[in-house]
N, C-alpha and C positions, 0 to 999 in steps of 0.2 A: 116142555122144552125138548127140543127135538135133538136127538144122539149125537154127537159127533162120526163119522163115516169110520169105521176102520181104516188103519193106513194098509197098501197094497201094495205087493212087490219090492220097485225100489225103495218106494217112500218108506217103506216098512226096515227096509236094508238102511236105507239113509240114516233113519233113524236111529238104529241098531248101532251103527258105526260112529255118528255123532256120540252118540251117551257111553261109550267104549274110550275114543279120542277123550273125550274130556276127562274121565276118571285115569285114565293113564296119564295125561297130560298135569295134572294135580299132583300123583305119585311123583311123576318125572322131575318134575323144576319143585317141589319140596325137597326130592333130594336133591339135587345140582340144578338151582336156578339157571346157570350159564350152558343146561346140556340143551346138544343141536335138536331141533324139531321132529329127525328123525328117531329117537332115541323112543320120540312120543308114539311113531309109528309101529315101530316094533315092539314097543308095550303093549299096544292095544290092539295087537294082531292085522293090522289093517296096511294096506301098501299106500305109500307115499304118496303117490296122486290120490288117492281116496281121500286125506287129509288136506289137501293143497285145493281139493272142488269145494272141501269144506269152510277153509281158513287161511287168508293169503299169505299168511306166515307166522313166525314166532309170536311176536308183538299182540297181532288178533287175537291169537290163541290165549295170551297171557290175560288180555283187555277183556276176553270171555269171562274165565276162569275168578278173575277178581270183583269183574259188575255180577255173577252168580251169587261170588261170597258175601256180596254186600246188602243185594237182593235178600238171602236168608236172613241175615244181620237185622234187615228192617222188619222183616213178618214178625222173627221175634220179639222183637221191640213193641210192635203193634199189638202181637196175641197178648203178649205177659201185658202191657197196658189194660185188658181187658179185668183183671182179676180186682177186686174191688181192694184189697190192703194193698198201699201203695209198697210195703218194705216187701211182702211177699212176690210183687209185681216184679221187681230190681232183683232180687235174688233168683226168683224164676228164669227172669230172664238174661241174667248172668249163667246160668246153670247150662240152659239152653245153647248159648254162642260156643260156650268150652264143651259141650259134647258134640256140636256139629263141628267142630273145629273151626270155623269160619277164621278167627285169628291167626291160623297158622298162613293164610296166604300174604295179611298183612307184613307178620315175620320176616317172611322169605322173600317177597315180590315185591316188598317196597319200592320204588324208583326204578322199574325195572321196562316200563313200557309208561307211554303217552298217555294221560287220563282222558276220556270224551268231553267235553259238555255236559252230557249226563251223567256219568259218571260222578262229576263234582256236586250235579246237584244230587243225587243220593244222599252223598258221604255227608254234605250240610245238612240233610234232612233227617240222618241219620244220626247225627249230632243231637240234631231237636227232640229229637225222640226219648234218646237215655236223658237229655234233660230234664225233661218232664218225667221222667222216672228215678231220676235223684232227687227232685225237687217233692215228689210224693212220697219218696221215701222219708226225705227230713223234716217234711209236713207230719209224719206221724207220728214223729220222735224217737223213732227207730234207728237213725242213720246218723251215725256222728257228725256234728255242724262243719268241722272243717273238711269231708270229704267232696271234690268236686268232680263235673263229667269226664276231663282228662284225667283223675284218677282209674275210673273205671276201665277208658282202653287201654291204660299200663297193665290193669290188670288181667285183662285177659291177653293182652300180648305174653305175660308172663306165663300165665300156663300153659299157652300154644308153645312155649318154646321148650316145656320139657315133652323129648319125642326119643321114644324106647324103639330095639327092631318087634316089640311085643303090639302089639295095637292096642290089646285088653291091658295090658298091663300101664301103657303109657294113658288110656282113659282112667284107669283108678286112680293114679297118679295127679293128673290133674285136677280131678275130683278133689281127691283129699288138700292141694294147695288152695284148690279155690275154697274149700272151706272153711280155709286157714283164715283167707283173705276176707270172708263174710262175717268170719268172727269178730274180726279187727277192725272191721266199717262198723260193728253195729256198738261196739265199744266206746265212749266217750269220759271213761272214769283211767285212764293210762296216761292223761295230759295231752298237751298239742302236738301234732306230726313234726316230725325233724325237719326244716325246710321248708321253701314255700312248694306250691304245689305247681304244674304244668300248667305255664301260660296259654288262652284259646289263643292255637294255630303254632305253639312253640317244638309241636312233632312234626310236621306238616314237611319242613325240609326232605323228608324221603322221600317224597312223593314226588320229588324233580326226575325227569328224566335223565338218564344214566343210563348209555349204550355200550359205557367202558368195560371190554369185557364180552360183550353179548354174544351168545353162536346165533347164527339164524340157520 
């Protein structure tokens, strides 16, 4: 297999500056989904047209930043499918999503930009995915019978939304609820869940676009 080329000069800069733009871009609209694009620029040290040759606006930027987190969402899905105990598989891979924080863009950016095409299909595919990984789990009889797949993204919604000014501190933190919550999936002697559970497609309303509000 033959190397890939080093990147040179600009490409090397371009580059530099993209992966700079995106992690400030993340920081920024976590904390004020509604801040203007520049806010992004002077986070990540970069001048305004630098980000504008990048990304035609807010909207992009946000359409990046969320196809990225759903991107991660599925590898994980994919790798922990890999491990032969199905309940090991589901809690690996729960473990996984809550330390990459991938949930916290759900949180914040819900309904906040236009989803692609692809983007849609992802998020279905990425459906399919923890399904087969609840359904392995409660093949084992590891996983309590009434837990289903819209249980699981409540629950990682839930720990992306405890967020500390500490970093280290807000990942222990989450840690310690999701274990909370791994405890109580894997429980079946407490009786039946209070309620019925999230209908498929019954969260899906955020996902409308919503410009009320928006800086560009």
């Amino acid at each position: 297999m033959t190397a890939a080329a080093p990147l040179r000069g600009r490409q090397r800069e371009a580059a530099r500056n993209d992966g700079a733009i995106l992690a400030a871009a993340r920081d920024v609209f976590l904390e004020d989904p509604k801040a203007p694009i520049a806010a992004v620029a002077e986070r990540a040290g970069v001048g305004i047209s630098a980000l504008y040759r990048r990304y035609a606006g807010k909207e992009e930027l946000l359409r990046t930043l969320c196809q990225d987190g759903l991107r991660a969402f599925i590898q994980a899905a994919r790798d922990a499918d890999g491990l032969d105990d199905g309940w090991d598989a589901l809690t690996t891979f729960l473990r996984e999503v809550v330390d990459a924080d991938v949930h916290s863009l759900t949180v914040h950016l819900a309904g906040t930009f236009t989803s692609t095409p692809e983007m849609v299909q992802d998020a279905a595919h990425s459906n399919e995915l923890v399904a087969g990984l609840v359904e392995r789990a409660r093949a084992g009889g590891r996983l309590r019978p009434d837990v289903v797949v819209t249980d699981i993204g409540l629950i990682l919604e839930a720990c992306a939304a405890i967020r500390l000014p500490d970093r280290e501190r807000t990942a222990q933190l989450r840690r310690r609820y999701l274990a909370l919550a791994i405890d109580g999936m894997g429980r079946d002697d407490a009786g039946a869940l209070p309620g019925p559970p999230p209908a498929p497609g019954e969260m899906n309303w955020r996902w409308a676009r919503s410009r009320e509000g928006q800086s560009s």
